[in-house]
C-alpha angles and dihedrals in degrees: 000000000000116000110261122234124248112238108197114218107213112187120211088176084128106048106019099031095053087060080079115107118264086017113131112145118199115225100256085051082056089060108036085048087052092047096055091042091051093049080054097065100250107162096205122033116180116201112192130278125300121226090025108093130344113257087056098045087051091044086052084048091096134358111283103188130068095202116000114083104264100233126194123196135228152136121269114257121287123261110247091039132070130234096252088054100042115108100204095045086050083053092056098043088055100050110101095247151143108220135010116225096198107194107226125183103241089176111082086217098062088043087061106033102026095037104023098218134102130277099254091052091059080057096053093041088057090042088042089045105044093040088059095048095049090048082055097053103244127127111261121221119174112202107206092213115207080006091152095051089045094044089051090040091045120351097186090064104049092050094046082059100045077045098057094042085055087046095053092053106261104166088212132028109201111208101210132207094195092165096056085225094108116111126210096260093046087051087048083050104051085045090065099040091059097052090051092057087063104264112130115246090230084056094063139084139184126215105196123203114202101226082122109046089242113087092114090058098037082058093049084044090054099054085034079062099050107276121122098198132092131181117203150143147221107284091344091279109163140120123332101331092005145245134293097298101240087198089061095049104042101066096040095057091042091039113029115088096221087060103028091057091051111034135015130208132205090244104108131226086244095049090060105048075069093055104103091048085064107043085056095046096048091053080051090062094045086050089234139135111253118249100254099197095044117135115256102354106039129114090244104043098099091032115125115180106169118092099230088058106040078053088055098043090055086057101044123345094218098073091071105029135048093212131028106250096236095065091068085031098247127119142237112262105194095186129223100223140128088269090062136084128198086298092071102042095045097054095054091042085054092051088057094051103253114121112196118179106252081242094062112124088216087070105070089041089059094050100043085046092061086038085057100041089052091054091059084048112270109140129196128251 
């Protein structure tokens, strides 16, 4: 069998995901959040940006993971000033953590119009950022911020960016859809393109917005492609219409044959099958109503409503389900409506405990009784 890549899950739930609406984590929500990620087998966790604001500079004020790399947040330095004079760099260098994910325009357009500076400035702020983190000992990540518009704007440029970051010794370059527009095939291409250009394909990353509806893809097209990195987070909550789910992502690499056969991830089997606890836990913390139809983890994920298929499942779940519910450690709903059969009502009968003969009389009262019911306007849960 051929040896299977390591795909690393890097979790960006504390600084990206607080960008959603509505999103403000306390501190000891911070901690609690990076703990249970941690017990989950994320291999980055980054955790907001220090200096900024302080709840994030006191949750930088010691190492909050056991495992995990500890990762703090920030821009690259400023043109016109060097590493060793720039406030928010020394903020970073002095956070207790692991590893250091500098953000770095990767579009010429935002170099001109966001920071205001040349082209060949934006170059010497990556180099100048990522050479101070290293000598500090710190991990260096450069995130290329809007990499696929300026790679489709001007290619030549975003890669001479993802390929200053790689020259100054950044252990990850992150390719970043910022917008959410890429498609899959864009994302393949600029893969490629980057490893072309000489940067090892163990060496990138993608950070996948969801304007699109396809984050989750881009990011499967993007190891598919050759990168081992993936940014998520917890149920792809993010910025506008959120970030790359990591609870979408996690089960189908672990659980899926095309990509467990090919890579393998630190997140354990048993982990998983905890998976849909702390989705919904996770959503209780955020005072928000779960996502029923979510994949994976979602209350109706495993729902099946329709007669005919309620009749199948009871045979052989299988039929009905690409994965058995357990494994993500959700469970089957067979529904009692006016779409099911006996199937249906038996089965949920069965999961309370009552078993009733498919002849009893009872039975058809007790369907034509909800049928009726539905048609006045009740509606199952």
């Amino acid at each position: 069998m051929t040896q299977r890549a390591r795909i690393f899950l890097f979790d960006t739930t504390l600084r990206d995901g607080q960008q959603t609406p509505g999103v403000d984590f306390s501190l000891a929500e911070k901690i609690d959040i990076a703990a249970k990620l941690d017990a989950l087998g994320i291999d980055f966790i980054e955790g907001g940006y220090p200096g900024a604001n302080p709840v994030d500079t006191a949750f930088f004020a010691e190492r909050r993971t056991a495992k995990a790399k500890f990762t703090a947040f920030g821009m690259t330095k400023r043109a016109g000033v060097s590493a060793s004079n720039d406030p928010g760099l020394a903020a970073l260098l002095s956070a207790k953590a692991d590893a250091i994910c500098f953000v770095a325009k990767a579009w010429d357009y935002h170099v001109h119009v966001a920071l205001g500076c040349t082209l060949d400035e934006n170059l010497e702020n990556v180099s100048a950022s990522v050479a101070a983190a290293k000598a500090r000992g710190f991990e260096p990540l450069v995130d290329c911020e809007h990499f696929f518009d300026g790679w489709k704007a001007n290619p030549d440029y975003a890669l001479s960016v993802a390929k200053a970051a790689f020259g100054a010794g950044a252990r990850w370059v992150v390719l970043c859809d910022t917008n959410g527009g890429t498609q899959p095939s864009e994302v393949r291409a600029a893969v490629d393109a980057a490893i072309d250009a000489g940067i090892p394909g163990d060496r990138l990353g993608i950070h996948a917005h969801n304007d699109t509806g396809q984050a989750v893809a881009n990011s499967l097209a993007a190891i598919e492609g050759g990168a081992r990195q993936i940014q998520g987070t917890l149920n792809g909550i993010g910025e506008r219409c959120g970030n790359a789910n990591l609870t979408t992502l996690i089960p189908t690499l672990a659980l899926k044959p095309f990509y467990a056969e090919r890579f393998e991830i630190g997140v354990p089997i048993r982990a998983i099958q905890n998976l849909t606890r702390l989705s919904k836990g996770f959503d209780e913390m955020l005072n928000r109503a779960p996502d029923a139809q979510a994949p994976y983890v979602g209350q109706s994920a495993f729902a099946t409503k329709a007669g005919i298929h309620a009749s199948a499942i009871v045979k052989e779940p299988k039929t009905y389900e690409h994965v058995p519910p357990e494994t993500v450690g959700n469970r089957r709903r067979v529904m009692v409506s006016d779409q099911g059969g006996k199937s249906n009502f038996l089965a949920e009968l069965g999961h309370r405990g009552i078993e009733v003969d498919k002849a009893d009389p009872r039975l058809d009262t007790l369907i034509a009784l909800v049928k009726e019911r539905e048609a006045e306007g009740y509606a199952p849960s």
